[in-house]
VEXGU-54813 format. One record per atom (N, C-alpha, C, O): residue in three letters; z, y, x. Coordinates in pm, whole numbers, plus 50000, padded with zeros to 5 digits. Atoms other than C-alpha are relative to their C-alpha. Layout:
BEGIN
ALAZYX
...
END
This chain:
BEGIN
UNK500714996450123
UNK532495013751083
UNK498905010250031
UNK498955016150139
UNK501274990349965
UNK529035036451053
UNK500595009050014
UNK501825008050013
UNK499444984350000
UNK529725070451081
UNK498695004649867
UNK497615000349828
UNK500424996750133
UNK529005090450783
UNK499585010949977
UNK500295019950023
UNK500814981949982
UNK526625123650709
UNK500294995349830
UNK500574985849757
UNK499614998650204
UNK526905138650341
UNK499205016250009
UNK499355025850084
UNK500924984550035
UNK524565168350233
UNK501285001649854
UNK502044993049810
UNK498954995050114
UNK526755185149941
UNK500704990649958
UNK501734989550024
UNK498965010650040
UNK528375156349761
UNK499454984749995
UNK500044975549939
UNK500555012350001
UNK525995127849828
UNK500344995550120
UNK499675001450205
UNK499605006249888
UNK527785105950126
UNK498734991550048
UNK497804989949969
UNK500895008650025
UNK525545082050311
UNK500294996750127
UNK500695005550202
UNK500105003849889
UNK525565060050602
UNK499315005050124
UNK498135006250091
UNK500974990149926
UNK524065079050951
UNK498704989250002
UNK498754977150023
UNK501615009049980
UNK520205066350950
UNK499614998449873
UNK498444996049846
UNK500825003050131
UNK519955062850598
UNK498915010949940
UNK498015007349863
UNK500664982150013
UNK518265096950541
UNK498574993050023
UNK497854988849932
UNK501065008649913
UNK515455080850809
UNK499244986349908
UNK498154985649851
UNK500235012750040
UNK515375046250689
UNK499155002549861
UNK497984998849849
UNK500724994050138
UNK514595061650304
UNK498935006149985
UNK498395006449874
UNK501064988049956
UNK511865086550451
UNK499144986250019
UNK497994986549976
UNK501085013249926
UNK510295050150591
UNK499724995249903
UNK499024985549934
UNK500565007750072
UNK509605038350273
UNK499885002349859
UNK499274994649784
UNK500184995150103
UNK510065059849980
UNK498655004849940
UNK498595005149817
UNK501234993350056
UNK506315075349942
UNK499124985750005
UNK497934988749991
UNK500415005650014
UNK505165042549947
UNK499034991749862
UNK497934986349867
UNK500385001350128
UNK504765034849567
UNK498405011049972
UNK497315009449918
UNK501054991650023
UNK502685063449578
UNK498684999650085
UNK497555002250043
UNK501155005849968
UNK500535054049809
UNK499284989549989
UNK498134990750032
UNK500285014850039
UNK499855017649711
UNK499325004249862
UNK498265000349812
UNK501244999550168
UNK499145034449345
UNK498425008850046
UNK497515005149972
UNK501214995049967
UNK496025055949501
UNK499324989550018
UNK498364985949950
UNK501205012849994
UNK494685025849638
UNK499534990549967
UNK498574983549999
UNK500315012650130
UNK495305003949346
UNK499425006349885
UNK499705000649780
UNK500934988650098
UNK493145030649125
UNK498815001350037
UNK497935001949951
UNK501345003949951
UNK490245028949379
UNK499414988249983
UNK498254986249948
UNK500465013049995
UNK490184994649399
UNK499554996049879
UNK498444991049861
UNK500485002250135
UNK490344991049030
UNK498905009649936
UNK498615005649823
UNK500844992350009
UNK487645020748997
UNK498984993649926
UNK498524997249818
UNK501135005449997
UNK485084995649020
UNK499494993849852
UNK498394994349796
UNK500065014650082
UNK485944968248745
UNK498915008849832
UNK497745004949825
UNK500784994650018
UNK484464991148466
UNK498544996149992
UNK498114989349899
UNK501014997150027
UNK481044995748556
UNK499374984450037
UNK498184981950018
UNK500105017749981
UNK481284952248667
UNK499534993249886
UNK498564986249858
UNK499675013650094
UNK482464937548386
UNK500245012049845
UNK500765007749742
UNK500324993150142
UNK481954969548102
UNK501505002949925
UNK502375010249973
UNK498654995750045
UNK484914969747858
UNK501194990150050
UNK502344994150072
UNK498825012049942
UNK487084941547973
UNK500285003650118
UNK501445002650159
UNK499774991049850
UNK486534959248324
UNK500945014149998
UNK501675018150089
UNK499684987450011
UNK487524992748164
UNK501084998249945
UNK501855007649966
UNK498624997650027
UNK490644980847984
UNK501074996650119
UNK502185001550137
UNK499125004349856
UNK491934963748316
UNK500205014450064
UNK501335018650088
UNK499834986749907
UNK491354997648495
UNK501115006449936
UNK502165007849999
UNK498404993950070
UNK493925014448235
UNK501074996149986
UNK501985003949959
UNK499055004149981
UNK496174990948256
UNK500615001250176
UNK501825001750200
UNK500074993149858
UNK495964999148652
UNK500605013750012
UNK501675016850065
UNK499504984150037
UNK496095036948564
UNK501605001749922
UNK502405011149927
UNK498615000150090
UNK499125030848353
UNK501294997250113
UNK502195004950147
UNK498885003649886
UNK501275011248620
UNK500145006650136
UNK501195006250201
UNK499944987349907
UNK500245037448892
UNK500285008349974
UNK500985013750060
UNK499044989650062
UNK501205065248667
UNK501674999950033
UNK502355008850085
UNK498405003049997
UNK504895047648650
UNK499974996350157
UNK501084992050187
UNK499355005549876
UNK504775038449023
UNK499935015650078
UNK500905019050145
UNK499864987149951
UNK503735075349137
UNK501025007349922
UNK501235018049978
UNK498394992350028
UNK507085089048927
UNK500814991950060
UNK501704997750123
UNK498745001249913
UNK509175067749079
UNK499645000250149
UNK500615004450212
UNK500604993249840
UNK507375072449453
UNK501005013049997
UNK501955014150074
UNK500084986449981
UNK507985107649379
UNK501355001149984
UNK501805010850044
UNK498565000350044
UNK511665101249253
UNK500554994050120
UNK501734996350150
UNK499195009849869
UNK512285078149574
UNK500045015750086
UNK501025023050070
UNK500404991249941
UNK510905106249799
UNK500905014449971
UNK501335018850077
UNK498834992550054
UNK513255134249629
UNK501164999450049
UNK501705006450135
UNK498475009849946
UNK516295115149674
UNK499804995750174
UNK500884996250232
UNK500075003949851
UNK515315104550052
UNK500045012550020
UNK501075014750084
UNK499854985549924
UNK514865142250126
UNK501185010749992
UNK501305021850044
UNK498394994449974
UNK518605149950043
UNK500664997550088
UNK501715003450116
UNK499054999049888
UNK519565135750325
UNK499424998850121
UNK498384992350138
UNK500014998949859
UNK519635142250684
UNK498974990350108
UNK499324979550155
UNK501205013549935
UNK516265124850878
UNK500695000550172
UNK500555010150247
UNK499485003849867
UNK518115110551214
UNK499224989650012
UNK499644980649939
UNK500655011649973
UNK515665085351316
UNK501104990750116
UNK501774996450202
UNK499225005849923
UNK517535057451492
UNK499034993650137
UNK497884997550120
UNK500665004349913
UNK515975041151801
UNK498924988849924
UNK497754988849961
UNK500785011150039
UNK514515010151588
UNK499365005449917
UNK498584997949858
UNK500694996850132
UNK513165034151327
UNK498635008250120
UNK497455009050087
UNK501074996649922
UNK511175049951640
UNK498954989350041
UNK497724989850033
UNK500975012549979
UNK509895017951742
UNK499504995849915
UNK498574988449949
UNK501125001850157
UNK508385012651414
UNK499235010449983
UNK498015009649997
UNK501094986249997
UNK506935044251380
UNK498904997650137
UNK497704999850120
UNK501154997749921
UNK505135040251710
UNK499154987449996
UNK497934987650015
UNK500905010650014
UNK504195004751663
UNK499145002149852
UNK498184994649833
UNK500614999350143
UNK502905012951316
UNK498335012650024
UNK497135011949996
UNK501684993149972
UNK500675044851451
UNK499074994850086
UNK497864996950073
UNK501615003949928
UNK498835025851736
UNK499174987649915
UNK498024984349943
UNK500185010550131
UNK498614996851415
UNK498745008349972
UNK497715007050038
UNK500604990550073
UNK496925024151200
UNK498905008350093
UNK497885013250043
UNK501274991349951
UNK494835042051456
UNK498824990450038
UNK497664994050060
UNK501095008149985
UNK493115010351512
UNK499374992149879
UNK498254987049882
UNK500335006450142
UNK492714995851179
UNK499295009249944
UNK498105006849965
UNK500734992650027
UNK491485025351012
UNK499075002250043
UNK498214998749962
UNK501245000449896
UNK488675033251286
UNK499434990849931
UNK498594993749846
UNK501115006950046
UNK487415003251198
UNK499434995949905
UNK498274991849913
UNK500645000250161
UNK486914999250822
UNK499055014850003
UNK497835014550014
UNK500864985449980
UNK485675037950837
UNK498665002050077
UNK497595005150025
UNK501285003349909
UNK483275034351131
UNK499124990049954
UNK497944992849933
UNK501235006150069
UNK481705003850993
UNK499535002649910
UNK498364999049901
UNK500164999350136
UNK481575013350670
UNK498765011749975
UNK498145013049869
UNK500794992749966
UNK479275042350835
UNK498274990550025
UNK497134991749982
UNK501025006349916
UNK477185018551026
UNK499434992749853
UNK498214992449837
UNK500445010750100
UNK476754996750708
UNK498945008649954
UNK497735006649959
UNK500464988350142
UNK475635023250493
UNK498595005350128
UNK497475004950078
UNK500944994349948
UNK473325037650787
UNK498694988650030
UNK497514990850056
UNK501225009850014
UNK471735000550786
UNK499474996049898
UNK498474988849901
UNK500685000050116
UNK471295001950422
UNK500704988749926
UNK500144982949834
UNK499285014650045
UNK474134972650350
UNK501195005949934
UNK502235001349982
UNK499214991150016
UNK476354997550160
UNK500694989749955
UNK501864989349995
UNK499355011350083
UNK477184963349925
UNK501204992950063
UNK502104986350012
UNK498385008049955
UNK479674952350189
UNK500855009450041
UNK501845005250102
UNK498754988850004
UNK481704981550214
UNK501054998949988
UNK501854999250082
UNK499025000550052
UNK484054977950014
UNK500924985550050
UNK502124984050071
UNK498945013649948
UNK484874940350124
UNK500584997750142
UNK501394989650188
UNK499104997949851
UNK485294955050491
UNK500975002449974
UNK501894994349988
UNK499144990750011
UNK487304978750404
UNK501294993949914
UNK502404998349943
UNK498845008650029
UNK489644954850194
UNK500564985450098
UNK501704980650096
UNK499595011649920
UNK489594924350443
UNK500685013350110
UNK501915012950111
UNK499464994349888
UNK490444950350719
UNK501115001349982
UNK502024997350054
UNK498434992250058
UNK493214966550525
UNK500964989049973
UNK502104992250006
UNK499345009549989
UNK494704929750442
UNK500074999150066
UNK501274999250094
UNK499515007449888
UNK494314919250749
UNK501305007250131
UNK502075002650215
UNK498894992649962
UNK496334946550867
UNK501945000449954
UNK503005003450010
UNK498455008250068
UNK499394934050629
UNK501064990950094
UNK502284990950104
UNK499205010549873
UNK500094906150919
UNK501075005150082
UNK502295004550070
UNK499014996449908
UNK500904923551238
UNK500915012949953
UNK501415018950048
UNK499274991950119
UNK502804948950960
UNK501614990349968
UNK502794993849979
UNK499135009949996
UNK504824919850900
UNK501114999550102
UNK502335000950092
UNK498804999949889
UNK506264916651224
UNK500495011950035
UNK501655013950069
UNK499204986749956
UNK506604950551296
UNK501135006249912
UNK501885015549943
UNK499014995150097
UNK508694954650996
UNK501054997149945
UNK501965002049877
UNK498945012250079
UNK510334927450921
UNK499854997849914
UNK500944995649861
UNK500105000350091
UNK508774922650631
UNK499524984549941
UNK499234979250048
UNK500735016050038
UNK507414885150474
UNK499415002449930
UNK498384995849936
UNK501224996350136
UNK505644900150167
UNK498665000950078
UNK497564995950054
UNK501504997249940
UNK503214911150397
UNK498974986750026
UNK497814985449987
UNK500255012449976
UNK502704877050519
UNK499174994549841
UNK498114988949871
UNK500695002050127
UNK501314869750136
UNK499165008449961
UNK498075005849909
UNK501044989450103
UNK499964901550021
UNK498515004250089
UNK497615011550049
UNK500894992149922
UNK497664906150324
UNK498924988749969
UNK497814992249929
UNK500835005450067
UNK496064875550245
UNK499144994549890
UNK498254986249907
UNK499804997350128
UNK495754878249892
UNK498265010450019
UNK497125007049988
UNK501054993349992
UNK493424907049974
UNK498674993150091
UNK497504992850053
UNK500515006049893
UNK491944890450256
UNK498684992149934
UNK497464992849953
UNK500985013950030
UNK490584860150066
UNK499155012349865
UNK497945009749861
UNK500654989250076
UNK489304889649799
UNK498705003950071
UNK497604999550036
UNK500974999949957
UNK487204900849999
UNK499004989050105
UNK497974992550163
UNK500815009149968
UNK485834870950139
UNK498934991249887
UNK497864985049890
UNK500945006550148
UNK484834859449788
UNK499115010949977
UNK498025005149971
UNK500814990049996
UNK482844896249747
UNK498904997050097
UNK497694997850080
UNK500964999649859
UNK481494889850096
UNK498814985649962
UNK497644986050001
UNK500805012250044
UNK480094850649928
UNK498875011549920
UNK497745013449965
UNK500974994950063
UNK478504874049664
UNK499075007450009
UNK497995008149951
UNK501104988849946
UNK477194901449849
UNK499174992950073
UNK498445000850132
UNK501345005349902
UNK474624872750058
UNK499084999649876
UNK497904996249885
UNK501075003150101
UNK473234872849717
UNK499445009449930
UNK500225013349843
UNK500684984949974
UNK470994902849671
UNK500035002049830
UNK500125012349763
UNK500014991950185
UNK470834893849262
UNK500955003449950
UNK500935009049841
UNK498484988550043
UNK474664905949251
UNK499665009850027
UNK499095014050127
UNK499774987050031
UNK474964934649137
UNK501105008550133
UNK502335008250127
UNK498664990249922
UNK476634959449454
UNK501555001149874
UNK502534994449904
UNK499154999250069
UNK479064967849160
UNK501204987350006
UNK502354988350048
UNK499765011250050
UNK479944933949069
UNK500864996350148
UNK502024992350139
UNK499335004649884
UNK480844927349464
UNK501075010850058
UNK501955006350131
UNK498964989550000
UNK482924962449493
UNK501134991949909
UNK502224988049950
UNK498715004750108
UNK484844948249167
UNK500874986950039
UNK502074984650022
UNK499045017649945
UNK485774910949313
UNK500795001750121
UNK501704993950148
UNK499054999349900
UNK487064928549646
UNK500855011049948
UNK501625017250022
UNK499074986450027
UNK488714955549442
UNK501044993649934
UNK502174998349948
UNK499015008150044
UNK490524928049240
UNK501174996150067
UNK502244994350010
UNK499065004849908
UNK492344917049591
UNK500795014550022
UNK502025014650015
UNK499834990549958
UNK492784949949675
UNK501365004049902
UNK502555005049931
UNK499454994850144
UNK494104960549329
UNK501854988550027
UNK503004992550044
UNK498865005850052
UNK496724933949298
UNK501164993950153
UNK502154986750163
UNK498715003449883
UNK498164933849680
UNK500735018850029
UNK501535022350116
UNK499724994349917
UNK498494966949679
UNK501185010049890
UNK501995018549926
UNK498915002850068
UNK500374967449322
UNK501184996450012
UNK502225002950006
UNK498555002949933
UNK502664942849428
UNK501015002950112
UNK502114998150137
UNK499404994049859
UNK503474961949742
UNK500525014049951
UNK501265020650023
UNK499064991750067
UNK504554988649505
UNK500834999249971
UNK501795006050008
UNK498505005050079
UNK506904971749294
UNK500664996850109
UNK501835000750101
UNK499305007849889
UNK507954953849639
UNK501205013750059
UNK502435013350056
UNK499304990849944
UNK508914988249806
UNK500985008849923
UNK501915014549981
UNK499024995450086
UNK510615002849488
UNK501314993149993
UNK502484996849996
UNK498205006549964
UNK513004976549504
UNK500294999350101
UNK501474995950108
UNK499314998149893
UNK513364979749845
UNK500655005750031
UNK501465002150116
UNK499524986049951
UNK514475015449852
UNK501114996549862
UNK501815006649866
UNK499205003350077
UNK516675004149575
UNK501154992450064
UNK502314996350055
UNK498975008049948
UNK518474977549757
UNK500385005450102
UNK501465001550146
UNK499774997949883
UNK518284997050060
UNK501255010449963
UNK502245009650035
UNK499044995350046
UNK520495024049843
UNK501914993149949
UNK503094996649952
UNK499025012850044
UNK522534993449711
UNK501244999050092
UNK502454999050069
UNK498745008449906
UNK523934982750070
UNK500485013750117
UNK501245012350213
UNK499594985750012
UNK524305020250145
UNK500645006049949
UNK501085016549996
UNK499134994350056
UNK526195025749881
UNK499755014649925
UNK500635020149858
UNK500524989450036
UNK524345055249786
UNK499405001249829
UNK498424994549796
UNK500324997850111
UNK523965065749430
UNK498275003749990
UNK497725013450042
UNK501584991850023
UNK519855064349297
UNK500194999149848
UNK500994991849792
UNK500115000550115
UNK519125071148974
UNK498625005849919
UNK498405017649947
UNK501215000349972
UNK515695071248838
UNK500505016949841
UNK499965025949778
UNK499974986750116
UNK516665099348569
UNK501095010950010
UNK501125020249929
END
């Protein structure tokens, strides 16, 4: 059987502490970047743009309290990283140190050649396309969907931005749409994760 750590009266399997730390602030980060993405729609598409954005703002509101409620509860217990939770962590930062670089850096170069209009659809194809090898490193299959989801988002932005009478706006808003709704569902995805992950843990969560 596992062996068992317990901070005051909360028991918990050893590694679960770890495992919870891996995925609890997640909600909260998925809602930042589903608030940027939706930023755009607004000044696109006017009021029909601007009620979508609040309905955005609304479901990131409720996904940053429970982020913040996962994150709470993960920091009661004991962070023992296990060997496989290291190997994710390191495959995930040389992931991230190369993915980032390159939406950021181009997104320089764009802007210094005066093509600021595709910005935004780097910077979302990159970030999908980063969903993949995420996938394997995680074990995850959502990724496998949500990365392309964004992906093809910004490839439809990228059709509009060859066309100089779109509006920049208008091509921010069509890759912010992919953006917006992979990076939603990768909220709700990880809330129930850290849910089920409590589940087969045995560990009491309780969102109140």
């Amino acid at each position: 059987m596992a062996a068992e750590v317990q901070l005051g009266s909360t028991p918990a399997p050893e590694g679960f502490g770890s495992a919870a730390r891996g995925i609890a602030f997640f909600p909260v980060l998925m809602s930042g970047y589903a608030v940027f993405y939706a930023a755009w729609w607004p000044f696109a598409w006017g009021i029909p743009g601007f009620a979508g954005s609040l309905v955005v703002i609304a479901l990131a509101v409720l996904f940053v309290i429970r982020g913040a409620t996962q994150i709470r509860h993960a920091a009661l217990f004991p962070n023992h990283p296990t060997p496989e939770d290291r190997r994710i962590g390191k495959a995930m930062g040389v992931l991230n140190s190369v993915t980032h670089p390159v939406w950021m850096l181009g997104s320089i170069v764009l802007l210094v050649l005066g093509q600021g209009r595709w910005v935004l659809p780097l910077m979302v194809f990159v970030i999908g396309a980063h969903f993949v090898p995420m996938a394997r490193i995680l074990g995850r299959r959502v990724d496998y969907l949500l990365g392309p989801v964004a992906m093809a988002a910004a490839v439809v932005a990228g059709v509009f931005a060859l066309d100089e009478q779109v509006s920049w706006l208008v091509v921010f808003a069509v890759a912010g749409t992919g953006g917006t709704l992979a990076t939603l569902c990768y909220a709700l995805y990880m809330s129930r994760a850290y849910r089920r992950l409590c589940e087969r843990a045995g560990v009491p969560f309780h969102l109140i």
